[in-house]
N, C-alpha and C positions, 0 to 999 in steps of 0.2 A: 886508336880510339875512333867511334862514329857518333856520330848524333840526326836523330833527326827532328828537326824544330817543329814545335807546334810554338806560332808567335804569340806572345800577349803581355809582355811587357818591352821596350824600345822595339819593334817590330823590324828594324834596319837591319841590314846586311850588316853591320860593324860588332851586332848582339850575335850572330850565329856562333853556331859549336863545331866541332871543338873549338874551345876560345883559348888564346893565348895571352902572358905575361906580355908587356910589353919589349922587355928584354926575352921572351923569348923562351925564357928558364921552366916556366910552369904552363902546363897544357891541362886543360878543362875541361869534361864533359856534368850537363846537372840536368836534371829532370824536377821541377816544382816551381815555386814560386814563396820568396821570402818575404812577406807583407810590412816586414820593420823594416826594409831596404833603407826606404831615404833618410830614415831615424841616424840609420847605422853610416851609412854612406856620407852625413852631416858630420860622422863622429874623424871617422877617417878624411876628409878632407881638413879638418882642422889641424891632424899630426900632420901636413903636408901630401897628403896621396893624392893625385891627378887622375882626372877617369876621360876615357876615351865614346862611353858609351853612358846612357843615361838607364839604363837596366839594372836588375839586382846580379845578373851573372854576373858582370865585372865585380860588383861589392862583395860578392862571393870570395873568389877568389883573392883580392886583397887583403880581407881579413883573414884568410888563410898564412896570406906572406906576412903579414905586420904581427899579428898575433897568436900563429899556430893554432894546437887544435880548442884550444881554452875559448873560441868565440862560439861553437857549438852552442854552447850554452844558451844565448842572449838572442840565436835566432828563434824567429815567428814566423811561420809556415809547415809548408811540407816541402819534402824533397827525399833524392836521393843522388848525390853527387861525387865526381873521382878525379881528384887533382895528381898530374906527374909531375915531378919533379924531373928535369932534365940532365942536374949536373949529379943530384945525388941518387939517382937509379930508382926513386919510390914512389909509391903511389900511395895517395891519404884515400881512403873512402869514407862514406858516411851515410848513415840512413837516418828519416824521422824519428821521433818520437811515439807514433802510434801505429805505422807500417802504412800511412794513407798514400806513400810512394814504394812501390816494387824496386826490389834491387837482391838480384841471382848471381850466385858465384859457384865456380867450380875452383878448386889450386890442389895441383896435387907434386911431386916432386920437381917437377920442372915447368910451371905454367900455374898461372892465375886470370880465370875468365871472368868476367862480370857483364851482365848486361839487366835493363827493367824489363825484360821478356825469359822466360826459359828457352824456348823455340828460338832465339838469337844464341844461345848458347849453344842449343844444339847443330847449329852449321859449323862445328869445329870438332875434329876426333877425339872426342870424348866416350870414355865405358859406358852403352845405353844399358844398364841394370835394372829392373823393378826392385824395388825399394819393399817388400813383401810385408813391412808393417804399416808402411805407411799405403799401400795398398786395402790392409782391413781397415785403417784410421779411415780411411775415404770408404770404405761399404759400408761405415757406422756414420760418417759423416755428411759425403759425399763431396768434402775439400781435403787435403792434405795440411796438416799444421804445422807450422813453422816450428823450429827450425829445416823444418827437409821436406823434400819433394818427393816424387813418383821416383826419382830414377836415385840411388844410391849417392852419386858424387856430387850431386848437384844439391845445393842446400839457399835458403835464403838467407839473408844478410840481415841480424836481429838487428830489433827496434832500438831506436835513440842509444846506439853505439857507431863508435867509427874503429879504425885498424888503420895499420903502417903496413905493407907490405914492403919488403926491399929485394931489386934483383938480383936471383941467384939465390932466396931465400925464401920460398911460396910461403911461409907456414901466417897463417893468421891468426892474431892473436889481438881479441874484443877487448876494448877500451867502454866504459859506460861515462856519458857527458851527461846523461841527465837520473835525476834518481824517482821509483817509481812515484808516484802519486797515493796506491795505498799502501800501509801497515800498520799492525797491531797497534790500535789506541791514538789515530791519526785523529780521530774526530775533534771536530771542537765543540764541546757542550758547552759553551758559555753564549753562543751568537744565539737570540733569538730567533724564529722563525719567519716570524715579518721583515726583518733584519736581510736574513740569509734571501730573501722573496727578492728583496729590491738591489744587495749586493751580484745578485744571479741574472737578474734583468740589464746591470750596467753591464756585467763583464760579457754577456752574451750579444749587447748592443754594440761592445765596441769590438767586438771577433768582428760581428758583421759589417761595420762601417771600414775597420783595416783591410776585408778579405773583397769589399767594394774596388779597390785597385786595378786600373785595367785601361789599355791601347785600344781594345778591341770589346767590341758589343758584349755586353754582362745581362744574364738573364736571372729566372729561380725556377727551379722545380718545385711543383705543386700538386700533387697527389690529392688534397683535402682532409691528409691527417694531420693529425697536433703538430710534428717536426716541420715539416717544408711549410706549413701554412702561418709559423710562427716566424722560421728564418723571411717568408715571401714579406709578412706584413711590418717587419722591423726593415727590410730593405725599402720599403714602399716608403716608409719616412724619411728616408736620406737621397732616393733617389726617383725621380720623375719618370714618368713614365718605361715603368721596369717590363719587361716580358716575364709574363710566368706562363710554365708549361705544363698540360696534362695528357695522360691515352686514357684512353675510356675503350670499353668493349662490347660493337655492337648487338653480339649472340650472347653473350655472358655477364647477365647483371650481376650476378651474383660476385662477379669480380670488377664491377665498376665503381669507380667512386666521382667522378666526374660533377656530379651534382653538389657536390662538397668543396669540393677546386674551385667551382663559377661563383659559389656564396661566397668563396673568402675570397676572390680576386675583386668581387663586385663592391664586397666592405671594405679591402686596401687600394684598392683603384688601380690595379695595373691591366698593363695591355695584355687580354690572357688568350692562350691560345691549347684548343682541346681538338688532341688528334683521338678520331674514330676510327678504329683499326676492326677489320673481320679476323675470323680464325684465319682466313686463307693470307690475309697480310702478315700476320706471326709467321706462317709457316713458311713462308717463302722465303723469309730469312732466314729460317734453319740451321743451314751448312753455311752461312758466312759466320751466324755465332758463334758452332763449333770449330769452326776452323782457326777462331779467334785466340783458341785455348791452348795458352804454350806447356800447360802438363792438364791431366783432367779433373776438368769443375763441375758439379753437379747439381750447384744450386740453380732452379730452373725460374727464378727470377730475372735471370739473367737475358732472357731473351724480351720480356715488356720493355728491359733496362734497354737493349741495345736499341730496339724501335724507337723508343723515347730521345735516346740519344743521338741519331739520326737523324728525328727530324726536329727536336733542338737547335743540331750544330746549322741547320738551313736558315738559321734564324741571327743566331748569336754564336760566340767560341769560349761561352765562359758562362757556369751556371752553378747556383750556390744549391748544396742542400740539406734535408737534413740528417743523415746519418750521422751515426754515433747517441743519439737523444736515448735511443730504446736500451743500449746497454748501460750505458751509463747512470739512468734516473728508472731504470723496474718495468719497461716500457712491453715487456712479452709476455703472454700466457706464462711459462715455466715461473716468470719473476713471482707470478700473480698466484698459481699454484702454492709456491714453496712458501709465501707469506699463508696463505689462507690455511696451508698442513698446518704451519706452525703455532697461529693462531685461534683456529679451529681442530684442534685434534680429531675430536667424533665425527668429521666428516670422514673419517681415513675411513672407521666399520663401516658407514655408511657406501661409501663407494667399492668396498672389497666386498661387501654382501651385493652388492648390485650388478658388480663390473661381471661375473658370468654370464649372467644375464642378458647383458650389455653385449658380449662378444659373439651371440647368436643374431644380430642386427647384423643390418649393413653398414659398414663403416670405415669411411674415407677423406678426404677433404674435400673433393667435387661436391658435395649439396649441403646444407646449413645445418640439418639434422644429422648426417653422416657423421658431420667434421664434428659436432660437440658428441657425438657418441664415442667419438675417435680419444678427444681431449681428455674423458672421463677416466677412459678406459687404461691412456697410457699416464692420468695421475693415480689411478689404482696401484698399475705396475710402480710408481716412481715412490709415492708410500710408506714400501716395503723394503726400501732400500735406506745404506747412510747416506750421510748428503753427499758427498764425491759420487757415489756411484750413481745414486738419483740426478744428479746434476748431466752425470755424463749420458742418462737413458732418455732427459728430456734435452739434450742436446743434440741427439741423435735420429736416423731415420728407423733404425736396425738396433735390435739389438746386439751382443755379441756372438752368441750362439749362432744366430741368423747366415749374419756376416763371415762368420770362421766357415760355416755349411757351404757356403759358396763357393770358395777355395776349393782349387785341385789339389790339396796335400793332405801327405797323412803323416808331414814330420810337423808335430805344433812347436817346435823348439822355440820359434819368434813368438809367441804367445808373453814368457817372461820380456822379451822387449818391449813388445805391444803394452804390457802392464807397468812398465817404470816408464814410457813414456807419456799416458795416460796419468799417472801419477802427479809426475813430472805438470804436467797442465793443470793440473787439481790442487799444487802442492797449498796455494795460499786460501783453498775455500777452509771456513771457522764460521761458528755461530754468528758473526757481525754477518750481515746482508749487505752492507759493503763489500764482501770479499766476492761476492756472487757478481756484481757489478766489472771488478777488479779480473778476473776470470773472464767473464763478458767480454772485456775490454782488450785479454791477448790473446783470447782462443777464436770467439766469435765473429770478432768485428775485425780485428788486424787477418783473419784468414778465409771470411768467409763475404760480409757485407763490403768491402774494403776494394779487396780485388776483384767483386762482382763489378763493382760502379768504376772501378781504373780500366780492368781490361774491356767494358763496354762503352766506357766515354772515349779513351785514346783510341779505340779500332773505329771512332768519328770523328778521329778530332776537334774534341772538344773536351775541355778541362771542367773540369767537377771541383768547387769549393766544399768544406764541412764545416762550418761556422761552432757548429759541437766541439771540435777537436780541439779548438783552441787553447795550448798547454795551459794559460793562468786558469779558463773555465773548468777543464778537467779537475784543476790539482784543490780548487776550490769544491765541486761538489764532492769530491773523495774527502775534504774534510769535514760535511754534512753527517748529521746525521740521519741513518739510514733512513727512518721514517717521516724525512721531510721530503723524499722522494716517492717513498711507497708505505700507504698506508691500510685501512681499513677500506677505504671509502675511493681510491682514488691510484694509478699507477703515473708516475711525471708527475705526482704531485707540486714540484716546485717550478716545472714549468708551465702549469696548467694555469697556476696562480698568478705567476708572474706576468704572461700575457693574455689573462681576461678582457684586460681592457681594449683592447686590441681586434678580438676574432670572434666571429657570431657564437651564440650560446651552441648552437651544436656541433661546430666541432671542439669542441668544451668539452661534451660531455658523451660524442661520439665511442664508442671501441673501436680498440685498434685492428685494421685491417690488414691482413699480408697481400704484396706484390704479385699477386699469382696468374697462369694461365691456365687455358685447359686444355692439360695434356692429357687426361683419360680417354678424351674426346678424341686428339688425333691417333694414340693408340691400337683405338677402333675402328681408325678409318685411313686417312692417309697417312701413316707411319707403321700402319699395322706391314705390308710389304715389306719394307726394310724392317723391319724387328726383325722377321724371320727366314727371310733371304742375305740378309747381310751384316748388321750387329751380333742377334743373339742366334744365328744360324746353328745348328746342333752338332753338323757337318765340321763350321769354323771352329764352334767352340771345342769339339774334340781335337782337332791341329792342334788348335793354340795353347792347349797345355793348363793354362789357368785356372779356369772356370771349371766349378765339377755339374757336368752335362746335368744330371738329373734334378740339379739344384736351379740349374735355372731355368730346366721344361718345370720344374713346380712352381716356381714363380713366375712365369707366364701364365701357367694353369688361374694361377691368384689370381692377376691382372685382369684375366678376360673374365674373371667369376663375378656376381654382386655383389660381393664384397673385399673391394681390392686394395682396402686398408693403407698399407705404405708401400705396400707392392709398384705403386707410380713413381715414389722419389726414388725407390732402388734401381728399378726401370730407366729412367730417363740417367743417372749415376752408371748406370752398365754403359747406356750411347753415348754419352762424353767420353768415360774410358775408351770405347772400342773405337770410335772416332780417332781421337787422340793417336790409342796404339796402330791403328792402321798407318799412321800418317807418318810417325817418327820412331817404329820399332822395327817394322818389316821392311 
């Protein structure tokens, strides 16, 4: 076993990892942070248990020894943690609840690997495979979803389960400690709405006064939308003089929000701080973000993420935010689409009679007309579809068509797989708009928001709170019903409500903005060289076997054209991969 510490709870040398029993017997490695610790830790000192450290690692670990795996349950936090046992050859694992901690495993007849990186598993001889469906799941998505990765053997370790492994017995076999949050008829219609408004505000208040816990300097991200500006100003109440952080974009207003950030710091009174970043500061970080990537990620938020989080950690090692808000309460275009289909039927002839029309514009996400030209266009497409498929086409950057054209194969035999695991992720969408939420909640955000914010905070050392995630607040609005989240008038409905009293009227009743940068821009300019000298080189890609040549000289063609539509997310999703495969195939 290794670890390597980021400190933030007993900071002492006595807290490091691997940690041991006292006797010796049990060896520890954990990654998170358990926010009920001293609850828990008052519980166990009372049966007689003695603690050597004043941390939750230790309380970890002993409620493993006193009570096995039955204390899963009663924890509060995130994590992903692996206890040995010394005399009896086995090792306990365990991951979160909603995957807000990574944890990789390989076992195959004679070995069991695990680490919170894949690239750590890869410095052991291990079979490097592509994984050939989960390869199209990433041209339509541009993440891999869980359960598996890029490479065949290597898979991830599901949400809020743990497993026994024993030696000289790899095989792994899922235990589930927690049950999900939505199913069929879960709702409670009997809470009133004002009711449900002020129950939402407690339980959200007190995630954030527990997830307040901390040795070392605590801050909040602040963007200036509804999520971080609500967790900022409920932190402002409990604690003085808080730091909240923003990036703003000197050449690209169009993706600033900066102005939004300094209202609500100035209303909640914290000490706030807005980093001004040029294009050339994004860019210069480039190849440390991708080099960050232990199989390839393509969501291209991920790079504001790491800037942010770099010069965060300058400041503080611990920062609350809001993720999770937008899946959970209706918080994205798709959310807002699929209510307004279904509410508004006659908008459907309305936009299939226009959207031809519509596809002869230019249309992209770089300019403001573009991007609703774009929106229109791919709620025309989604329309036409049932809801699984429409769900998976506004989840998507690509269609499938698109994504199989890319591909150098002319055997589709993976296709049938492609379609039961696709399935397999769709299996609980139904007419409730809860179950869209619920979908949200294991496709979205445990594979795409999740490990955006983990592998761009830990590659700065600095730890990321979700105040959202908080098991009791999750399992409470899954028993909402749907349209106290999203209605006619209004997407977060129940959080919107909840903290009025709180945050200036506009960002009340602001739209929601995505994290983005502008990548069309360096495209055309400093990245335009390596596209075509080194990722999407024509030369490489005929070596490399993969990619079929003329599919992706057409999709360049796109890219440099007026109208380059998604041709940028598919784009920047080829340079993670090739990145990536450069680094740990060849």
């Amino acid at each position: 076993m290794g670890h390597d510490r980021l400190s933030i709870l007993d900071t002492s040398q006595a807290s490091n990892q691997p940690f041991y029993s006292t006797d010796k017997r049990y060896v520890m490695v954990y990654n998170g942070e358990i926010y009920n610790f001293q609850e828990l830790r008052e519980g166990l000192i009372q049966k007689g248990v003695t603690f050597q450290t004043s941390g939750d690692t230790e309380v970890l670990l002993q409620l493993y020894i006193n009570e096995g795996e039955k204390f899963l349950a009663r924890l509060n936090g995130f994590f992903a943690f692996a206890i040995y046992d010394t005399i009896e050859k086995s090792l306990f694992i365990a991951r979160d609840r909603f995957g807000i901690k990574p944890l990789f495993y390989y076992a195959d007849a004679n070995k069991f690997i695990f680490a919170s990186e894949m690239k750590a598993l890869l410095q052991y001889p291990i079979e490097r495979k592509i994984d050939t469906v989960s390869l199209l799941e990433y041209l339509q998505l541009n993440y891999v979803p869980a359960p598996n990765t890029m490479l065949e053997g290597v898979k991830k370790f599901p949400i809020g389960k743990c497993a026994k492994i024993k030696a000289n017995d790899y095989r792994v076999e899922f235990k589930s400690y927690y049950k999900e949050p939505y199913f069929d008829g879960c709702e409670n219609k009997n809470i009133t709405y004002s009711d449900a408004v002020k129950t939402f505000y407690t339980l959200l208040e007190n995630s954030v006064k527990r997830q307040l816990i901390s040795d070392v300097p605590i801050g909040t991200f602040l963007s200036g939308g509804l999520d971080s500006s609500a967790i900022t100003a409920i932190v402002a109440l409990h604690k003085k003089n808080i730091m909240s952080f923003s990036i703003g974009f000197k050449e690209e207003l169009l993706f600033d929000e900066t102005r939004y950030a300094e209202l609500v710091s100035k209303k909640v009174g914290t000490a706030h701080h807005t980093f001004r970043l040029s294009n050339s500061d994004l860019f210069s970080e480039l190849y440390n973000i991708l080099g960050s990537f232990g199989e390839p990620f393509g969501d291209s938020s991920a790079i504001p993420m790491y800037i942010l989080c770099k010069k965060v950690r300058q400041h503080v090692t611990v920062s609350l935010s809001g993720d999770g808000s937008d899946e959970l309460m209706g918080g994205y275009y798709k959310h807002y689409a699929e209510y307004t289909l279904r509410q508004k039927p006659y908008l459907k002839t309305f936009v299939n009679t226009a959207s031809p029309f519509l596809k002869l514009l230019p249309h992209s996400r770089n300019t403001f007309i573009g991007n609703k030209i774009r929106q229109v266009i791919r709620f025309s497409e989604g329309s036409k579809l049932s809801l699984q498929e429409r769900y998976w086409r506004w989840a998507s950057i690509a269609n499938l068509g698109k994504a199989i054209d890319l591909l150098n194969t002319k055997n589709k035999n993976f296709i049938e797989l492609f379609t039961e695991r696709k399935n397999n992720h769709l299996s609980l969408l139904d007419p409730n708009f809860n179950s869209l939420f619920f979908t949200d909640l294991n496709l979205v955000l445990q594979n795409d928001m999740l490990v955006k914010t983990d592998l761009m905070s830990m590659a700065n050392s600095l730890e990321v709170r979700v105040p959202f995630l908080d098991n009791p607040l999750v399992e409470f609005l899954f028993s909402l019903p749907a349209e106290y989240k999203i209605n006619n008038t209004s997407q977060k409905r129940i959080l919107r409500d909840a903290v009025s009293h709180l945050l200036p009227a506009e960002i009340l009743t602001r739209k929601k903005q995505g994290f983005e940068v502008p990548l069309l821009k360096w495209f055309n300019a400093e990245l335009k060289e390596s596209i075509e000298s080194e990722w999407l080189n024509n030369e490489y890609i005929v070596g490399q076997g993969i990619f079929a040549p003329i599919q992706i000289k057409a999709l360049k063609r796109q890219l440099y054209s007026s109208s380059p539509q998604d041709a940028v997310a598919q784009v920047w999703g080829l340079i993670a991969f090739q990145h990536w495969y450069k680094k740990y195939m060849q």
